[in-house]
N, C-alpha and C positions, 0 to 999 in steps of 0.2 A: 504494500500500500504506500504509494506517494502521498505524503504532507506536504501542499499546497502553501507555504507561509507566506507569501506576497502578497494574498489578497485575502487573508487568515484575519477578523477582525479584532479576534477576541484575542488573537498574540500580539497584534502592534496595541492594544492598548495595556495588556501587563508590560508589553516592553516597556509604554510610554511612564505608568503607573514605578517600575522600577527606578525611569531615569529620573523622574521627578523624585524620589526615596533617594535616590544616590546622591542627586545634588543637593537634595535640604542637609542629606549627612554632612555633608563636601563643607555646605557655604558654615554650615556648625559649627563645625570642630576645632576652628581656633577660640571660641568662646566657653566661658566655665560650663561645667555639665551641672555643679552640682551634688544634690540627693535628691529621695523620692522628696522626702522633708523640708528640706531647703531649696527648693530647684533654683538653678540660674539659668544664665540666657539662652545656652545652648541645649537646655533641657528639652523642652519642647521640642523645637525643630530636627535634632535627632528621634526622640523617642516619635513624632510624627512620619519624619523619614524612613523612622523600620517598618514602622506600621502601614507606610505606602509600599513597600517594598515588598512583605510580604504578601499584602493584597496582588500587586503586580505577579508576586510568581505565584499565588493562585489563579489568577486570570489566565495568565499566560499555560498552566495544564493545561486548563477550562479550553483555551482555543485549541493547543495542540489532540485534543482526544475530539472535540467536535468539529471542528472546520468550516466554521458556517463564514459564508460569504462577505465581503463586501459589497454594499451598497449604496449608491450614491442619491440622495434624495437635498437636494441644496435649492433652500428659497434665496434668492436676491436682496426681498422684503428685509426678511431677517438679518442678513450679513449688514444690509444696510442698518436698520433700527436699533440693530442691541448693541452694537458700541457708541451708536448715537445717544443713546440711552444712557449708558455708561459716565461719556464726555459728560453731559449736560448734567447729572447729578453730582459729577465733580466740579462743574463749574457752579452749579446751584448751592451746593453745601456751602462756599467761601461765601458766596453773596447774598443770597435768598437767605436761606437756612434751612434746618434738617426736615420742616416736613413740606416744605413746595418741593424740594432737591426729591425728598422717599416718592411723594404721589407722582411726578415726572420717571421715576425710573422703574416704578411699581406697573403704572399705566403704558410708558414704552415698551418692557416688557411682554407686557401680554400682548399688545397690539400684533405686535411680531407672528403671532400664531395664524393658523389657519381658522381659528371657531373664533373673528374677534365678535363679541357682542357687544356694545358699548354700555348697557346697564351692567352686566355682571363685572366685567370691567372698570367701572367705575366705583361700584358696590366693593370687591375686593382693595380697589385702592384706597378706599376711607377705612376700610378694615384693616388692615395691614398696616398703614401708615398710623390706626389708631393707635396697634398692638406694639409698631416699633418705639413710639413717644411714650406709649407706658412704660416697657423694657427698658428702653438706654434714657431716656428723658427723667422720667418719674423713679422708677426702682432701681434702676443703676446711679443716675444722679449726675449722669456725662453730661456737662458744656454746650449742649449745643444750642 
């Protein structure tokens, strides 16, 4: 039996899944690790990069024992909106503030899709945006 990996989807993303684990290790390792108790700065972003890593060589079995395809399904809309989306709540956060910047990047977001409906759409963006200004606004007590 020939293993197909060039167009193997589920092995380019543990690959991808690994190289992203390998660089968070990478970009770490000159900073303190730490304890579980004390962590420093490179705590995280290691103990994150093994945990991408080994997800990665799970996936990466996952592709080699099934082989399922690559397929290409690319909207336009989309490549266009979600970084537009993106830009504009980082430019909204400096000068608007955090919830005109969240309901612009909540709302682009979905637009992006194929089912947009403009009530549900809007409805999840007062919802979401309410749930973010509770979380980081109210009970976290961030700045914004």
């Amino acid at each position: 039996m020939k293993i197909a990996l060039r167009n193997n989807k589920d092995f380019w993303a543990g690959i991808m899944l690994i190289a992203f684990g390998a660089v968070s290790i990478f970009i770490a390792r000159g900073y303190p690790f730490g304890s579980t108790m004390r962590m420093g700065p490179g705590y995280f972003p290691s103990m994150l990069g093994g945990i991408l890593a080994l997800f990665g060589i799970y996936v990466l079995i996952i592709g080699l024992r099934s082989g399922e395809k690559i397929t290409v399904h690319c909207s336009t809309w989309a490549l266009i909106v979600l970084p537009f989306s993106l830009i504009a709540f980082g430019v909204l956060m400096t000068h608007a503030g955090f919830i005109p910047a969240m309901a612009v990047l909540i709302f682009g977001s979905a637009s992006a899709g194929r089912d947009f409906k403009f009530v549900e759409i809007l409805l999840l963006t007062v919802i979401l945006t309410g749930l973010s200004v509770a979380i980081f606004i109210v009970g976290l007590g961030l700045p914004y």
